[in-house]
C-alpha positions as CSV (number, residue, x, y, z in Angstrom):
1,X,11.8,4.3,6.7
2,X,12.0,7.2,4.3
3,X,14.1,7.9,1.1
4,X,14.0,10.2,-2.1
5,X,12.7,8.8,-5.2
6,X,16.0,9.0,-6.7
7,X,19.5,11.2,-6.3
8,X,17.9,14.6,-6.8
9,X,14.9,14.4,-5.0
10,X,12.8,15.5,-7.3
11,X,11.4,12.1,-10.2
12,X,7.8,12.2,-10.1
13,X,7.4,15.8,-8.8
14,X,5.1,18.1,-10.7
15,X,6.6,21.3,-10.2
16,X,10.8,20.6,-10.5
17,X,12.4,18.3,-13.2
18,X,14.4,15.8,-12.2
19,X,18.0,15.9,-13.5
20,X,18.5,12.0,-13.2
21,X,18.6,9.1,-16.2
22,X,16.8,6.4,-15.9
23,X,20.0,4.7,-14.6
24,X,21.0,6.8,-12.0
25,X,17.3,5.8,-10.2
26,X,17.8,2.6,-11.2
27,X,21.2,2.5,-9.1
28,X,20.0,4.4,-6.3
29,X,16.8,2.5,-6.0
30,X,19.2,-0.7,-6.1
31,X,20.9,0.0,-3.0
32,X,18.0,-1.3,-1.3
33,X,17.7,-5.1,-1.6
34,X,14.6,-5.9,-3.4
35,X,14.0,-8.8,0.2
36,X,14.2,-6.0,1.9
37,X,11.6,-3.4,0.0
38,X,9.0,-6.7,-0.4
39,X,9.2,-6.8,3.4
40,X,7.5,-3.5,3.3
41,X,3.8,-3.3,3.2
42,X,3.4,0.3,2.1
43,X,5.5,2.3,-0.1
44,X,4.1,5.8,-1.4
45,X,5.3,9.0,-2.6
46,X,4.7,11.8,-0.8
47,X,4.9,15.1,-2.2
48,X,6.5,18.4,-1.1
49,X,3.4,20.3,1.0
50,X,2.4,23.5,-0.8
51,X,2.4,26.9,1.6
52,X,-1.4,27.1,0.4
53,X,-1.9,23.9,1.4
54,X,-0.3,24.6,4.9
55,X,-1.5,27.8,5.6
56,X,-5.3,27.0,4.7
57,X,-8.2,27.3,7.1
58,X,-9.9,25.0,5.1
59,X,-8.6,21.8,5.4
60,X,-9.1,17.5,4.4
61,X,-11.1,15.3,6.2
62,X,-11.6,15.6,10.2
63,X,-9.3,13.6,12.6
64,X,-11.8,12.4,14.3
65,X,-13.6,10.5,11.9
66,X,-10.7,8.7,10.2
67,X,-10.1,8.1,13.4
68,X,-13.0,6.5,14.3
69,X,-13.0,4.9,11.2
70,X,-9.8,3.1,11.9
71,X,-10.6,2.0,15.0
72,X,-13.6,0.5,13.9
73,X,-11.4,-1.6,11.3
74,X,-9.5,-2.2,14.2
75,X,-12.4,-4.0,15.8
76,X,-13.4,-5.8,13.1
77,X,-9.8,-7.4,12.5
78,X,-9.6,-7.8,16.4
79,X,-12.9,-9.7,16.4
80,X,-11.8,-11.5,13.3
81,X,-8.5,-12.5,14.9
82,X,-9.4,-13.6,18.1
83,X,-9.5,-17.3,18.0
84,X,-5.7,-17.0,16.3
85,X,-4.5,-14.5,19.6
86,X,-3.7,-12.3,16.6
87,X,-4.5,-8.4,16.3
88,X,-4.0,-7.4,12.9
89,X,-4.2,-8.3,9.2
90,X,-0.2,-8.0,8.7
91,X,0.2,-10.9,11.3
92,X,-2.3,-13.1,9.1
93,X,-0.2,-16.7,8.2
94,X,-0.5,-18.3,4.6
95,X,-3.4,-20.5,5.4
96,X,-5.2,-17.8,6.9
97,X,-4.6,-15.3,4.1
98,X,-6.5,-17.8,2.1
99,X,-9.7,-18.0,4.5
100,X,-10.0,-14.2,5.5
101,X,-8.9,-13.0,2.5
102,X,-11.3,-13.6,0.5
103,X,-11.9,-11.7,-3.3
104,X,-14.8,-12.0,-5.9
105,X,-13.5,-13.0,-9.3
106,X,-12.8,-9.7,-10.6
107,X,-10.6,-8.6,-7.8
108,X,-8.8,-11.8,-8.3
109,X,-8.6,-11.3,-12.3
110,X,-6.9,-7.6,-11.5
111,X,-4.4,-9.2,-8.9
112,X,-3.4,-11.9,-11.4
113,X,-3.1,-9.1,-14.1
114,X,-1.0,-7.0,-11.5
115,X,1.2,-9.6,-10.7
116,X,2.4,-10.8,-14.0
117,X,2.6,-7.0,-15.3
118,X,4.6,-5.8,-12.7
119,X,6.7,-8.9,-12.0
120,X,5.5,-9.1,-8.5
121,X,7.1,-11.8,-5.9
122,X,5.1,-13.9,-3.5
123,X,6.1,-11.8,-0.7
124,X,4.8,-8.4,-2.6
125,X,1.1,-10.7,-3.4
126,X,0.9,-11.4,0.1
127,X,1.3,-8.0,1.7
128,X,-0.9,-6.5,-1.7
129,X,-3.7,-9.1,-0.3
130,X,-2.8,-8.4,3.5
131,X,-3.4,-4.4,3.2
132,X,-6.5,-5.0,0.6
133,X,-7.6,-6.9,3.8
134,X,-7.5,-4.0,5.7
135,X,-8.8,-1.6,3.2
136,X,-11.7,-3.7,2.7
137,X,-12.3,-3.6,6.4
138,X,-12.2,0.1,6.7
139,X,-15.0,0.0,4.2
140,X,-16.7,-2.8,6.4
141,X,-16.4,-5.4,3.1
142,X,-16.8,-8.7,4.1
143,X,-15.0,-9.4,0.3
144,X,-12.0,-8.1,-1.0
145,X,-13.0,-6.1,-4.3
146,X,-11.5,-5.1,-7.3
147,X,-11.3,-1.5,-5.5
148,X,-9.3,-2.4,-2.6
149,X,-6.7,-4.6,-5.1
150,X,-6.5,-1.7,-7.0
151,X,-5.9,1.1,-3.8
152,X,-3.3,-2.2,-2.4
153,X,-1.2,-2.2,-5.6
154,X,-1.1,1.3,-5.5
155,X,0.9,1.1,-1.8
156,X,3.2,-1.0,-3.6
157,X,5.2,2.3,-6.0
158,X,8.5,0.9,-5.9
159,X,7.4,-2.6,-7.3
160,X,6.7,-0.4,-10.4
161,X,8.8,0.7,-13.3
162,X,10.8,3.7,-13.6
């Protein structure tokens, strides 16, 4: 699923102003049933691609090993999952969110912060602890920390304040 961030295209962008009031995104972001958005596990902005960026030789990170690191979290949450016939983190029920995902007290101190200052719902916790899950496992973290929250609620854009 893909949308602009609002009428124009451009709020948030560092190069173009955006020629919409804060109730013109507002509307336009409404259109979209809040249900529906928490039902999303990652929302991001991505920017426009610059023609340096494009045309570079030089370029980020190597396919191959965010590849392999993926599919290494892959066989952690596989192995993980096993006994429940599940695959991945974003099929993990209630009662197992509370045994696998497990967070040291300062990850669970910046959750409980990010909750009540974004007026999170309980759907939007669980897919912030689901994906921080995840995150944690790329990293091979047998604990959710206050790092992976942070990179979670950062998925989570359109739960924020225009």
């Amino acid at each position: 699923m893909a949308m602009k961030p609002c009428p124009c295209g451009y709020y948030g962008d560092p190069e173009k102003e955006c020629r919409c009031t804060p109730q013109m995104i507002v509307r336009y972001r409404s259109k979209i049933s809040g249900p529906l958005m928490d039902r999303i596990d990652i929302h991001i902005a991505v920017p426009a691609v610059k023609y340096r960026e494009i045309s570079s030789e030089t370029g980020g990170e190597k396919s191959d090993s965010v590849r392999d690191r993926v599919i290494k979290a892959r066989e952690i949450q596989l192995e993980r999952l096993k006994p429940h016939g599940l695959y991945c983190n974003a099929r993990l029920s209630q009662k197992q969110i509370k045994s696998y995902c497990v967070r040291d007290d300062d990850a669970e101190s910046l959750l409980e912060s990010a909750f009540r200052r974004l007026g999170l719902s309980a759907r939007a916790y669980t897919r912030i602890l689901k994906v921080a899950r995840t995150i944690a496992d790329i990293e091979a973290s047998e604990i959710i920390r206050p790092v992976h929250i942070s990179e979670a609620i950062q998925y989570r854009m359109l739960d924020r304040a225009i």
